[in-house]
C-alpha positions as CSV (number, residue, x, y, z in Angstrom):
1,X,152.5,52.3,46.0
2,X,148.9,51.9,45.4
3,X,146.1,53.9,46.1
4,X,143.1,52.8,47.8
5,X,139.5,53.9,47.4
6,X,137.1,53.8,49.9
7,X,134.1,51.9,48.0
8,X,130.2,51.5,49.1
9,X,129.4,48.2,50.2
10,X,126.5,47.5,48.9
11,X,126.7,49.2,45.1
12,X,130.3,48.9,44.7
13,X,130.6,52.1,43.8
14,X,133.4,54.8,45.1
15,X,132.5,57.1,48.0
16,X,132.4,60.5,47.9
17,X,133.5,62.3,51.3
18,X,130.7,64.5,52.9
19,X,133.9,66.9,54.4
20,X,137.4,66.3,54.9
21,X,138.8,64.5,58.0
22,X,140.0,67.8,59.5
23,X,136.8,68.9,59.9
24,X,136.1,71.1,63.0
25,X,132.7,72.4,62.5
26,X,129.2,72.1,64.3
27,X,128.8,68.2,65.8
28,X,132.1,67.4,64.8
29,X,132.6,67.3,68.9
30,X,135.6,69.7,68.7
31,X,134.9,73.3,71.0
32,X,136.9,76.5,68.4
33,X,137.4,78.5,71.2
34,X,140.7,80.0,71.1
35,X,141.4,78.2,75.1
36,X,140.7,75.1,73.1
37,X,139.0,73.8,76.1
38,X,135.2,72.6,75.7
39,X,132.8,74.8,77.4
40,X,130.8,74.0,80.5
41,X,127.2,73.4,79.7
42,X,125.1,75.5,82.3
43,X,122.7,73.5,84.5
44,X,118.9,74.4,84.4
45,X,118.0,75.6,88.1
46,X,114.6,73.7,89.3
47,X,112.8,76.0,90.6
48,X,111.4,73.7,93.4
49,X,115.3,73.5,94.9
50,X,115.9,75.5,98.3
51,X,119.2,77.0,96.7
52,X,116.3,78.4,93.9
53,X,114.2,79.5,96.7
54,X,116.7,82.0,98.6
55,X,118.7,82.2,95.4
56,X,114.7,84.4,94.4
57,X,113.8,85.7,97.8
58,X,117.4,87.4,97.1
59,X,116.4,89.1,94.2
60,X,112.9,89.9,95.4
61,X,114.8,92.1,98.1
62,X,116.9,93.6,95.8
63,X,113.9,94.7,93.5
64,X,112.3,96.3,96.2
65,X,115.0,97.7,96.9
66,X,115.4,99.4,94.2
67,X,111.6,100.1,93.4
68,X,111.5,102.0,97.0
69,X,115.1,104.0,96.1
70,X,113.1,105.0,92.5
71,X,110.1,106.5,94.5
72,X,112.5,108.3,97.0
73,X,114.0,109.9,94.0
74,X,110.5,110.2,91.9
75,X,109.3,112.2,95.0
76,X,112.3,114.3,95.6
77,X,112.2,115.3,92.1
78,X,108.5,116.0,92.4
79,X,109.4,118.3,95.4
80,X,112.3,120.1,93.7
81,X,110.0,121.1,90.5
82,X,107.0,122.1,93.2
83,X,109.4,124.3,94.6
84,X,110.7,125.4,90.8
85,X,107.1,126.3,89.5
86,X,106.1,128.1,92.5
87,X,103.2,125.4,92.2
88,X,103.1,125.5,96.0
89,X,102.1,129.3,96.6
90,X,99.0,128.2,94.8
91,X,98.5,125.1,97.0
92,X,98.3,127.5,100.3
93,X,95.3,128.4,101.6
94,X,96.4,131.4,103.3
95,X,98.5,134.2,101.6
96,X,100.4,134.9,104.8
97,X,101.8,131.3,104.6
98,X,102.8,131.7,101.1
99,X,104.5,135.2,102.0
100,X,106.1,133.4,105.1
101,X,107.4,130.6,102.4
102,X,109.4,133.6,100.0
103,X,111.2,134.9,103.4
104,X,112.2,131.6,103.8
105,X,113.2,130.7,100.5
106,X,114.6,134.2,99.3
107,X,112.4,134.3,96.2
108,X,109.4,136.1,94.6
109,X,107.0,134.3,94.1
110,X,103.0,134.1,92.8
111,X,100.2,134.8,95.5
112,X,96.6,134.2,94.9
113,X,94.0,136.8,95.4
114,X,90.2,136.4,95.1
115,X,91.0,138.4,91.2
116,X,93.6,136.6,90.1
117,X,97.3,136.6,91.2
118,X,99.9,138.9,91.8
119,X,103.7,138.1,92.4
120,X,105.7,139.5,95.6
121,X,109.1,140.3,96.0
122,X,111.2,139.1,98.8
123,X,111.7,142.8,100.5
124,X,107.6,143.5,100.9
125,X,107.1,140.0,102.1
126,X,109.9,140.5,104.7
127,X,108.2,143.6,105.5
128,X,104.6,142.2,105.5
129,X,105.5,139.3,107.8
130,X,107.8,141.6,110.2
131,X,104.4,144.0,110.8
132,X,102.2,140.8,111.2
133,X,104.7,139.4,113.8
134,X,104.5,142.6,116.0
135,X,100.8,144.2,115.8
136,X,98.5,143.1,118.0
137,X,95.9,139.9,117.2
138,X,92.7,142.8,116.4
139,X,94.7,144.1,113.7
140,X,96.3,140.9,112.7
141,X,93.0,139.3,111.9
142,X,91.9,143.0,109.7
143,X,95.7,142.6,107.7
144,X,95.2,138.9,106.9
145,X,92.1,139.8,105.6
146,X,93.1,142.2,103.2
147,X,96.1,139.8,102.0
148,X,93.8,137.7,100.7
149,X,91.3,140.3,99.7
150,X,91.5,141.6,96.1
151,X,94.5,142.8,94.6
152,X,93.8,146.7,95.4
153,X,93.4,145.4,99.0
154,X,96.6,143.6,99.6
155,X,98.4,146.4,97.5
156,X,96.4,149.1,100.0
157,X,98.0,146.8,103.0
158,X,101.7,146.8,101.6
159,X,101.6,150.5,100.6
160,X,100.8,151.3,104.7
161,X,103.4,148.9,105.9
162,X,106.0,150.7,103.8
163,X,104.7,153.8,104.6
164,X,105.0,152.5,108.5
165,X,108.3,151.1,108.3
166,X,109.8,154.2,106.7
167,X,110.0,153.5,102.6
168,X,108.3,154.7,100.1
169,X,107.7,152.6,97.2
């Protein structure tokens, strides 16, 4: 048996192999996937197609979609740490409001007076806003002025409504 050489035409010199014949490896042609099946090259989309044209008016609805669902929740969250703070007592105008606001939310919260500001308990603004509901509009208007008088004056106003209502403080 003899054995043959491959030889270079043109020097006459012997070959040398750049890789063996079982050679698998990039541009070889031959996909190593374990499926052993060659992979589908994706197409480009042209963006001038009508499939690309609803194909992105799909995903233009889905973004704002999404945007308007992350301001919902942006502003909800905003709301909920208003509400947390007690920012909102400061954003009334009128004291009454804000005492109306703690009977309906059950908690003490901050008022502002013309010198500064003073927090109020749920009981005295229950009792504040029960007295405002059932005196008549003359002394209304004098009892809304002294809530948002000075501190002594809206402490002057809650000391008389306990003292009419039967509780000493």
């Amino acid at each position: 048996m003899t054995k043959w050489t491959e030889v270079n035409a043109y020097t006459g010199r012997p070959v040398d192999e750049d890789a063996p014949t079982n050679f698998g490896g990039a541009g070889s042609g031959v996909d190593m996937n374990p499926t052993g099946m060659k992979k589908k090259k994706k197409k480009l989309i042209d963006a001038r197609s009508k499939s690309y044209k609803t194909h992105r008016a799909k995903l233009e609805t889905a973004r704002a979609k999404r945007e308007s669902a992350k301001q919902a929740k942006f502003s909800e969250k905003v709301k909920e740490s208003v509400s947390e703070f007690n920012v909102e007592s400061l954003l009334a105008e009128d004291n009454v409001d804000v005492l109306k606001s703690i009977v309906k939310s059950k908690s003490m919260k901050p008022i502002k007076l013309k010198d500064g500001t003073m927090k109020v308990d749920l009981y005295t603004a229950s009792a504040i806003v029960q007295v405002l509901d059932k005196i008549n509009p003359a002394n209304k208007s004098k009892l809304t002025k002294m809530l948002n008088g000075k501190k002594s004056d809206f402490m002057r106003a809650s000391e008389g409504i306990m003292k009419m209502i039967g509780k000493k403080r």
